[in-house]
C-alpha positions as a printed Julia matrix, in Angstrom:
87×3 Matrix{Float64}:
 102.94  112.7   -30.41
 100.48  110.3   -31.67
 101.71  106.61  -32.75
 100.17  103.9   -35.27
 102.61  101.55  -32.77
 101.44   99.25  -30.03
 102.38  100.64  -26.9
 105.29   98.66  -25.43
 105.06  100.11  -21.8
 102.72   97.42  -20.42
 104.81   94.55  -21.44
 107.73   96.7   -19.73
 105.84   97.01  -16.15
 106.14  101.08  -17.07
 102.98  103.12  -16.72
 101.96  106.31  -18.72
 103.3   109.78  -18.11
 102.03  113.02  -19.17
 104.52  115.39  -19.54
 103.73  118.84  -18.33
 106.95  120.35  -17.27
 108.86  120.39  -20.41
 112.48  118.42  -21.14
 113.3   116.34  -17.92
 116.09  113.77  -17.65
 114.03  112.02  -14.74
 111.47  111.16  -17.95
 113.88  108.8   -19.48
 113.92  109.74  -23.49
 112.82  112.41  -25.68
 109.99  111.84  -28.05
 111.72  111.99  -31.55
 110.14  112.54  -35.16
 109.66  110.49  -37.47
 113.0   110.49  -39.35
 114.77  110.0   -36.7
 112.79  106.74  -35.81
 113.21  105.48  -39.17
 117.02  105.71  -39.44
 117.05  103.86  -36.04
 114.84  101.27  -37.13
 116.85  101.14  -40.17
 120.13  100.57  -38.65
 119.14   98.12  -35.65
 119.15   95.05  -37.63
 122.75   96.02  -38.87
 126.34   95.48  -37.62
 128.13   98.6   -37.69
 131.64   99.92  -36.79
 131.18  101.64  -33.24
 133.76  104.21  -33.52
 132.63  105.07  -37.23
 129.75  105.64  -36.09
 130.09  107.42  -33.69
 132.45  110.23  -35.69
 129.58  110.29  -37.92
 127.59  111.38  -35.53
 129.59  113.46  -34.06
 130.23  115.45  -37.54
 126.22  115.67  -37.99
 125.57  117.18  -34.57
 128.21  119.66  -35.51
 126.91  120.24  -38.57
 122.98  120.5   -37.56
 124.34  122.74  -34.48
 126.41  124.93  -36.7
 129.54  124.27  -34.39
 132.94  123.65  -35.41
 133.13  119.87  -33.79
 131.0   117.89  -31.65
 132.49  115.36  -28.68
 130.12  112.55  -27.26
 131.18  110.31  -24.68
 133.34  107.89  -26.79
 132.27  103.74  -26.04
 133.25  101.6   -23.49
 136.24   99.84  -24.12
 135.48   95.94  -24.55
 136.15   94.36  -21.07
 139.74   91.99  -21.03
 138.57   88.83  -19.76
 140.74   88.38  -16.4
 144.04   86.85  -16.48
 144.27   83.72  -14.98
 146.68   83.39  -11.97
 149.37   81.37  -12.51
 149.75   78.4   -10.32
């Protein structure tokens, strides 16, 4: 899919692939449309609530699928800093 963006691989040390075997996992991501790029671009420079989020999501997939629900992986807890032994 053609873009009007520079391409970022250079400045990543990440050449060019052609894809000619079809949806590969090895190929890092998918090539999305448009849309989709827009609402991501549109939400980066936001602070969001992760686990809101992430039920949203959850209820669109559903929804686009047709499926009842939808589970992701839920996020990482945040890491508890170490406690500190006691002396």
């Amino acid at each position: 899919m053609p873009s009007n963006r520079p391409d970022i691989r250079p400045q990543l040390g990440l050449r060019r692939i052609i894809n000619v075997s079809g949806t590969m996992t090895s190929l890092g991501s998918s090539i999305v449309v448009p849309e989709a790029v827009q609402t991501v671009d549109g939400i980066l420079s936001e602070f969001v609530e992760i686990n809101e989020l992430h039920r949203r999501a959850c209820a669109t997939i559903a929804n686009a699928t047709g499926a009842e629900a939808a589970v992701s992986p839920p996020p990482a807890p945040p890491e508890s800093p170490s406690p500190l032994p006691l002396a």
